[in-house]
Backbone as CSV, one residue per row, in Angstrom:
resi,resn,N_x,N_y,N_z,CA_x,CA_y,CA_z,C_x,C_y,C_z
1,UNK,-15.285,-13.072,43.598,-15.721,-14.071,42.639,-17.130,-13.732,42.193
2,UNK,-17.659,-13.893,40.905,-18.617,-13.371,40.360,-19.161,-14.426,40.597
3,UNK,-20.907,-15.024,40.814,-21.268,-15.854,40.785,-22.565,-15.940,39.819
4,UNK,-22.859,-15.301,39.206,-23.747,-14.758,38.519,-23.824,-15.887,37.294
5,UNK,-25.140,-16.622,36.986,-24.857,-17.649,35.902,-25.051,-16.564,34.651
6,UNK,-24.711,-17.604,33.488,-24.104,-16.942,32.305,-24.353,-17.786,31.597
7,UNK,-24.717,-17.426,30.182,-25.063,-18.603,29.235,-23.945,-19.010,28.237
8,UNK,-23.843,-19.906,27.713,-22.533,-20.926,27.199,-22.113,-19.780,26.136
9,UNK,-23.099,-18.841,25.559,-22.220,-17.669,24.613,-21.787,-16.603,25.364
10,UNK,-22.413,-16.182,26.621,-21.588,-14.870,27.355,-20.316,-15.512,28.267
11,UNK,-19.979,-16.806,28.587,-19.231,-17.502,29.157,-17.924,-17.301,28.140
12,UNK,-18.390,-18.446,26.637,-17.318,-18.011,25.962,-16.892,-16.437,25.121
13,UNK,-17.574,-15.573,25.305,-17.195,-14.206,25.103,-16.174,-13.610,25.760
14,UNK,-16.399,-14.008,26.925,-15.932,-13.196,28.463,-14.688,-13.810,28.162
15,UNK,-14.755,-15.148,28.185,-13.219,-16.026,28.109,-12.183,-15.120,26.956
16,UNK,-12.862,-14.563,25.946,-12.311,-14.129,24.641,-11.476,-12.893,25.077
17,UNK,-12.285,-12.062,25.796,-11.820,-10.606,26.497,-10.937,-10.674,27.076
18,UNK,-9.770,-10.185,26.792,-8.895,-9.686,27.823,-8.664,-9.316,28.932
19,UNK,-8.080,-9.082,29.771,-8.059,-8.379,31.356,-7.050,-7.484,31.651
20,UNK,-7.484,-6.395,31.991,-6.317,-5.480,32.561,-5.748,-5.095,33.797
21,UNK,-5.393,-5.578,34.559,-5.433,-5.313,36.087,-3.834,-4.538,36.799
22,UNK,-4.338,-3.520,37.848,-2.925,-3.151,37.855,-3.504,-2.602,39.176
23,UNK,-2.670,-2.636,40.386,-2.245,-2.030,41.630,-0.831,-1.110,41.594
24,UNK,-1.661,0.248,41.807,-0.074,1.228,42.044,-0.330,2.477,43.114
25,UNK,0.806,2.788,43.673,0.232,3.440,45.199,0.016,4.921,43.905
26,UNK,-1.176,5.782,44.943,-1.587,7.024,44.465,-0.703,7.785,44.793
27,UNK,-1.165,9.138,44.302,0.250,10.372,44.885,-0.177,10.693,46.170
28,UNK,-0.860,10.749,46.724,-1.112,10.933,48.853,-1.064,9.546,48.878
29,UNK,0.261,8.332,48.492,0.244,7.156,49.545,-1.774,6.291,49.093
30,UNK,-2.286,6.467,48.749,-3.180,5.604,48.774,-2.951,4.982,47.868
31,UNK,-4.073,3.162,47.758,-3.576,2.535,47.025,-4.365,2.926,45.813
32,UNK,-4.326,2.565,44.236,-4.902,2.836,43.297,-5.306,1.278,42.827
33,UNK,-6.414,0.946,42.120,-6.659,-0.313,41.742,-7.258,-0.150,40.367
34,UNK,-7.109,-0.721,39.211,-7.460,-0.034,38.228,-7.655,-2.208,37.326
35,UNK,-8.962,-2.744,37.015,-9.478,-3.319,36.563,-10.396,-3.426,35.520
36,UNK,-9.925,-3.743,34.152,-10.419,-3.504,32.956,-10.852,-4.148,32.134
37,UNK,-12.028,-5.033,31.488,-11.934,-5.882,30.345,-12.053,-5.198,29.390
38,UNK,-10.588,-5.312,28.575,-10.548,-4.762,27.371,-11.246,-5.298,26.042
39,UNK,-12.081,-4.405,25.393,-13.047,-4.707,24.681,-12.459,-4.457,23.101
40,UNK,-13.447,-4.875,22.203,-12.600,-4.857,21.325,-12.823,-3.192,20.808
41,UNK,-11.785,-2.658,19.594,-12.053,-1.367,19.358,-13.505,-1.212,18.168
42,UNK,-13.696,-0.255,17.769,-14.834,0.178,16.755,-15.164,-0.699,15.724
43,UNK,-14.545,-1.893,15.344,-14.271,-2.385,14.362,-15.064,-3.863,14.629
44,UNK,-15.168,-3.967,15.943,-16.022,-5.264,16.223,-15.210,-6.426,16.541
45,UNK,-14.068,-6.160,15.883,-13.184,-7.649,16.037,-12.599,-8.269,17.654
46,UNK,-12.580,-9.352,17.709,-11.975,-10.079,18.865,-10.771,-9.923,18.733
47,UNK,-10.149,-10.587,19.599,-8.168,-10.230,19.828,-7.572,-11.420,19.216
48,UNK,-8.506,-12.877,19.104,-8.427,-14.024,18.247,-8.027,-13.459,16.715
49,UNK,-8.902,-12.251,16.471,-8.868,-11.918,14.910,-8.014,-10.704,14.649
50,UNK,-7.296,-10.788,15.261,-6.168,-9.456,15.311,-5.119,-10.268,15.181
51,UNK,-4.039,-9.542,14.353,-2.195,-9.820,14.450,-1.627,-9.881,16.045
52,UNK,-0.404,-10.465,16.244,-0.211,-10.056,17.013,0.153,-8.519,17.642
53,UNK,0.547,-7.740,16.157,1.235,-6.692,16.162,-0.227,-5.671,16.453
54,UNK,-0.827,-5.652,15.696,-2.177,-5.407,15.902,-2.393,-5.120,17.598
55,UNK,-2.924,-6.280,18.133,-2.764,-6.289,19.393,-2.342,-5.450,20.597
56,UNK,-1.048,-5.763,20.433,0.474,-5.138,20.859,-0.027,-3.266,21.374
57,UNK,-0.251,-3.107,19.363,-0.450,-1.306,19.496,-1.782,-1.001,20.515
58,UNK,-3.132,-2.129,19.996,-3.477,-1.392,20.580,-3.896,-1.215,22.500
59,UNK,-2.910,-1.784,23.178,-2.665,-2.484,24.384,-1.254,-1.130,24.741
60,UNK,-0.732,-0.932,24.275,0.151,-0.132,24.075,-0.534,1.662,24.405
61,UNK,-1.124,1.462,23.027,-1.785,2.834,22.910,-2.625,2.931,24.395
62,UNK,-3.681,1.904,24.845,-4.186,2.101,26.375,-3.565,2.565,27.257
63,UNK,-2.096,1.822,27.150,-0.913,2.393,28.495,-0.862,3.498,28.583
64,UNK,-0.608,4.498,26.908,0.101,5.684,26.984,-1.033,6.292,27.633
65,UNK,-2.661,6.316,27.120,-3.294,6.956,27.466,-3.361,6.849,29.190
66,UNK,-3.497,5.863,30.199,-3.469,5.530,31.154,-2.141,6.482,31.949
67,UNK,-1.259,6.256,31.641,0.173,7.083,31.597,-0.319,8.539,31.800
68,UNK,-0.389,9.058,30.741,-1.093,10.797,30.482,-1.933,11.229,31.197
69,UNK,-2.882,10.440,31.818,-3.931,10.977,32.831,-2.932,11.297,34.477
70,UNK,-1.954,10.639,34.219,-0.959,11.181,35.468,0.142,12.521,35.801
71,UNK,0.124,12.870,33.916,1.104,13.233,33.809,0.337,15.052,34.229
72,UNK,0.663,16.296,34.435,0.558,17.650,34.781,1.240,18.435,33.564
73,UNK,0.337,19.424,33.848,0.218,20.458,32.544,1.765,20.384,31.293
74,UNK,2.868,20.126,32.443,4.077,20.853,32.111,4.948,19.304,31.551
75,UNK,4.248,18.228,31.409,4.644,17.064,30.800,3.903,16.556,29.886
76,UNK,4.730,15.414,28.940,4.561,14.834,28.054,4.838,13.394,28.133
77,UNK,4.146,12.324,27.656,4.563,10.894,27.385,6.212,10.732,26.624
78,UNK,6.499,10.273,27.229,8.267,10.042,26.123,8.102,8.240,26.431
79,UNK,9.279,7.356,25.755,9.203,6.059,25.889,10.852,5.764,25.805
80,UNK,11.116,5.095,27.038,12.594,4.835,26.824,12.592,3.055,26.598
81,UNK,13.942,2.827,25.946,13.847,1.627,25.565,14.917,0.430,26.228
82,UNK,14.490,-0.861,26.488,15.463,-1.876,27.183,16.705,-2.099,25.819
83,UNK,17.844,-2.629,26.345,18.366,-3.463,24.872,19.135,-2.528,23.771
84,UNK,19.879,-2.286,24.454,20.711,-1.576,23.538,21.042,-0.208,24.185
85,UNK,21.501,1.271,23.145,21.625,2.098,23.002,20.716,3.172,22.686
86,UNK,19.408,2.791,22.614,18.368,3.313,22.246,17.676,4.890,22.742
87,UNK,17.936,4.553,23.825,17.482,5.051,24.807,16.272,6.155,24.956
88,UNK,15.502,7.009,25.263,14.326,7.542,25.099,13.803,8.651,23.829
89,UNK,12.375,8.612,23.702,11.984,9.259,22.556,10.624,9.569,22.810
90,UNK,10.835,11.005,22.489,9.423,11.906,22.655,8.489,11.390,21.779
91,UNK,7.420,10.726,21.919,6.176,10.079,21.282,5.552,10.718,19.993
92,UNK,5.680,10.929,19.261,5.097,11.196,18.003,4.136,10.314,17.264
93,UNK,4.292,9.379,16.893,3.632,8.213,16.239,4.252,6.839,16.692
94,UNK,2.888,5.950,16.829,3.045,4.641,16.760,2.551,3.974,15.269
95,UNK,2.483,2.680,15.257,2.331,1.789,13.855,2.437,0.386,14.113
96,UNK,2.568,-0.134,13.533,2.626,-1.890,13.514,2.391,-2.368,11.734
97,UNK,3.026,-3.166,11.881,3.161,-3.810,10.360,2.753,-5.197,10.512
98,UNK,1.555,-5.953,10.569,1.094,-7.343,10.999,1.960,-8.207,10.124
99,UNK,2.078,-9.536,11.022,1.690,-10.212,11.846,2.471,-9.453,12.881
100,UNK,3.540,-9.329,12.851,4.682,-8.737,14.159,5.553,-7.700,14.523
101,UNK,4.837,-6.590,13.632,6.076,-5.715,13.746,5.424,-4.058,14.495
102,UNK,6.071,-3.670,15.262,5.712,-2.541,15.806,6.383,-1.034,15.878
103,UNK,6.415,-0.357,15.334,7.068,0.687,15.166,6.532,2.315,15.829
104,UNK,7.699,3.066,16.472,7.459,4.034,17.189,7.990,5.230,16.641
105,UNK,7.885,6.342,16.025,8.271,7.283,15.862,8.509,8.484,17.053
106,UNK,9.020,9.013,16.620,9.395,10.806,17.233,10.645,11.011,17.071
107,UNK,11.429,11.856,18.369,12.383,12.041,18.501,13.267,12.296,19.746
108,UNK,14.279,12.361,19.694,15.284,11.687,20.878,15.891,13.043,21.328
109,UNK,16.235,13.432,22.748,16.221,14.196,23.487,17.171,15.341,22.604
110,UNK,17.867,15.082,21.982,18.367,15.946,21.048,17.933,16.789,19.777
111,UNK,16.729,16.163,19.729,16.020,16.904,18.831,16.396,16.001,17.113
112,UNK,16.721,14.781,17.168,16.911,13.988,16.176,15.694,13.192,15.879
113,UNK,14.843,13.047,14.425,14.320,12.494,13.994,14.177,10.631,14.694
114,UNK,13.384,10.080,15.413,13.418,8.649,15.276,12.886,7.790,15.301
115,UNK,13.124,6.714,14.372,11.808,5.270,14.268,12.437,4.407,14.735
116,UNK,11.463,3.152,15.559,12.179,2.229,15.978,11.267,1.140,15.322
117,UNK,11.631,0.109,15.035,11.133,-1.300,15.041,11.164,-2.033,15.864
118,UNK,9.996,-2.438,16.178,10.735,-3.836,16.894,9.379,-4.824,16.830
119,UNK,10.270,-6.276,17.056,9.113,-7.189,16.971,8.821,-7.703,17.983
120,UNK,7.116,-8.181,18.089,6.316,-7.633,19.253,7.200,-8.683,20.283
121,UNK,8.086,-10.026,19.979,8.244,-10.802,21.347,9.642,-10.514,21.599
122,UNK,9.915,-9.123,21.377,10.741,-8.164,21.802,10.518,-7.173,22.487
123,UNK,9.394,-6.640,22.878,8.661,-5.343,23.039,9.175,-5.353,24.260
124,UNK,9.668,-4.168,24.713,9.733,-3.253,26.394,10.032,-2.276,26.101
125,UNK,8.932,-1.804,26.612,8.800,-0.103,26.743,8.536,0.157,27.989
126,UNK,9.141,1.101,28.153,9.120,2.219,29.708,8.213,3.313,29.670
127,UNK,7.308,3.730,29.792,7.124,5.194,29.586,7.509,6.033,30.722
128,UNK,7.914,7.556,30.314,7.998,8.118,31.164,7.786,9.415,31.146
129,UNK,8.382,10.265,32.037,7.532,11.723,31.880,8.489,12.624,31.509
130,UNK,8.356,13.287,30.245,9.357,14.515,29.580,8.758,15.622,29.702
131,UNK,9.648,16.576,29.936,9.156,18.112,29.545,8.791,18.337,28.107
132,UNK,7.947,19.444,28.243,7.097,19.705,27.570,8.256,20.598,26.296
133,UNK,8.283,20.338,24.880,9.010,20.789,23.686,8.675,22.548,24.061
134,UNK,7.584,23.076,23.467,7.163,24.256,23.484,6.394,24.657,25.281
135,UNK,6.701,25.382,25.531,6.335,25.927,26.902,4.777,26.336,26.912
136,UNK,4.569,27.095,25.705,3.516,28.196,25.919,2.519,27.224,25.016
137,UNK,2.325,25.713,24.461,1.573,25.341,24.038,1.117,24.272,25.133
138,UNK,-0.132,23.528,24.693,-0.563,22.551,25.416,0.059,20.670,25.701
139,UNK,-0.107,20.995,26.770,1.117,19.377,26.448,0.290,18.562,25.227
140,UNK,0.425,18.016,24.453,0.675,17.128,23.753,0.353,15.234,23.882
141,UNK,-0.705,15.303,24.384,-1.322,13.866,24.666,-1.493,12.758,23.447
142,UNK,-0.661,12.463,23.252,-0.591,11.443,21.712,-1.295,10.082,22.254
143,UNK,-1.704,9.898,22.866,-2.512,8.503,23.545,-3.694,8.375,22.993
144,UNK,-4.299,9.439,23.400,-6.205,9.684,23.069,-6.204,10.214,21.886
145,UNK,-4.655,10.224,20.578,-5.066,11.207,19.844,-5.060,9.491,18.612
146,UNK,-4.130,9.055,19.246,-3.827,7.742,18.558,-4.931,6.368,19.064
147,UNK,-5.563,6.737,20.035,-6.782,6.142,20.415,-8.121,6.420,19.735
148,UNK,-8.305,7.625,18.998,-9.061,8.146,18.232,-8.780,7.921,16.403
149,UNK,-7.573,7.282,16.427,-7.388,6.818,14.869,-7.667,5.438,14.887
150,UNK,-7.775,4.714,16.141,-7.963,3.632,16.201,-9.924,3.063,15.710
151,UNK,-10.458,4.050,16.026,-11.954,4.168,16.136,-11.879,4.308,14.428
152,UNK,-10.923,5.233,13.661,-11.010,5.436,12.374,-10.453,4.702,11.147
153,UNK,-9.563,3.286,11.593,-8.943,2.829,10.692,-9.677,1.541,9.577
154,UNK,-9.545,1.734,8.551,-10.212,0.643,8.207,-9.707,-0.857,8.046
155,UNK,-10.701,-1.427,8.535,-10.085,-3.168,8.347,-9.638,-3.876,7.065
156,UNK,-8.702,-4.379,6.767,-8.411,-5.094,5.332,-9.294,-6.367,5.351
């Protein structure tokens, strides 16, 4: 428990921020603890002043990157899906269409083109770990690459 006083604007700030919290055992069996207030991106805005879809991506986009720091030379982020027939797709592009819509590009273990929609109080995603398309290139981290367009997009 923090006990630290705070003045009635860093009180309601803090309240505004998000929280990320996650316990998962490490690869030697230890535990991992990983605690985050997610801040807002380059743009200044609160999560009050975001879509939901908005949101969504960029909470999303954190995972993948979070995800990728696990993954070894010879893997890639892929995302399989609940609800249907869907089933997994090598990460290419994400998107969102505000207020609610979220969309995932790439392609599916067959080498087929694919976009998905979905709306955000639908959302489950799995991520998981695919081999790498090309052998002799570098895996392919679409997290930090789509975390870095985030720093670049402009606000309407």
């Amino acid at each position: 428990m923090n006990d630290a006083i705070k003045t009635t604007a860093e009180a309601a700030e803090e309240a505004t921020l998000p929280e990320r919290y996650a316990v998962r055992m490490g690869p030697n069996g230890s535990i991992v603890r990983e605690n985050q207030v997610v801040t807002p991106n380059a743009d200044g805005r609160q999560v009050a002043q975001k879509s939901p879809a908005e949101w969504a991506y960029e909470r999303i986009v954190m995972y993948i990157q979070k995800f990728e720091e696990t993954l070894n030379g010879d893997e890639e982020v892929g995302m399989g899906f609940t609800g249907g027939d869907v089933g997994t797709l090598r990460i290419q592009g994400m998107g969102y269409f505000a207020p609610d819509l979220i969309t995932f590009y790439g392609e599916d273990p067959n080498g087929a083109k694919t976009q998905l929609v979905q709306h955000v109080s639908q959302l489950n995603v799995m991520l998981v770990s695919s081999p790498k398309v090309d052998q002799a290139q570098a895996p392919n981290r679409i997290g930090f690459k789509l975390a870095a367009e985030l720093d670049n997009t402009p606000t309407t």
